[in-house]
N, C-alpha and C positions, 0 to 999 in steps of 0.2 A: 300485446302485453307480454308474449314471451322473448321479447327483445331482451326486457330489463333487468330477465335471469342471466344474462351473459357473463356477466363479472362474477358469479358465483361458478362458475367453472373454468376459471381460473386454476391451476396447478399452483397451488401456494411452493410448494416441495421442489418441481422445476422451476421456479421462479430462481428460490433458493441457492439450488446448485449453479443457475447460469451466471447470479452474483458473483458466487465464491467463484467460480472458474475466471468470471472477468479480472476478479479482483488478484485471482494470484497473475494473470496474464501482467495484468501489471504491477507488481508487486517484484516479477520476474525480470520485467526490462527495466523497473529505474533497479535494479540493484546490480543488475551487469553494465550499469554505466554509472557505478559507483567503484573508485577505488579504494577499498577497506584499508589498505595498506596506506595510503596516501591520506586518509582523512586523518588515520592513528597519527600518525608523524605532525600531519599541522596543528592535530590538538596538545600533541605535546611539546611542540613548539609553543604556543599560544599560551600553556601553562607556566612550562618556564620563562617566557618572557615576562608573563603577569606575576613571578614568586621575584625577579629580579627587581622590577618596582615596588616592589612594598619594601 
């Protein structure tokens, strides 16, 4: 019977933090394979292309 106390000792709080640590883990790598500079430029590209047709 005391198998079924198992999941109540669980570390809700570690749980917690090893989300958030995964989450910035990747949070970190799609954004250093983002170029901010490059995405600025094609959105304003894509604007003015789209103020010329109308």
């Amino acid at each position: 019977m005391k198998q079924q106390n198992q999941a109540s000792k669980t570390n809700a709080q570690k749980v917690r933090q090893q989300n958030q640590a995964s989450a910035q883990g990747f949070n970190q790598e799609f954004a250093s394979e983002t170029d901010a500079q490059e995405v600025r430029q094609q959105n304003q590209a894509s604007a003015q292309k789209k103020n010329q047709q109308q």
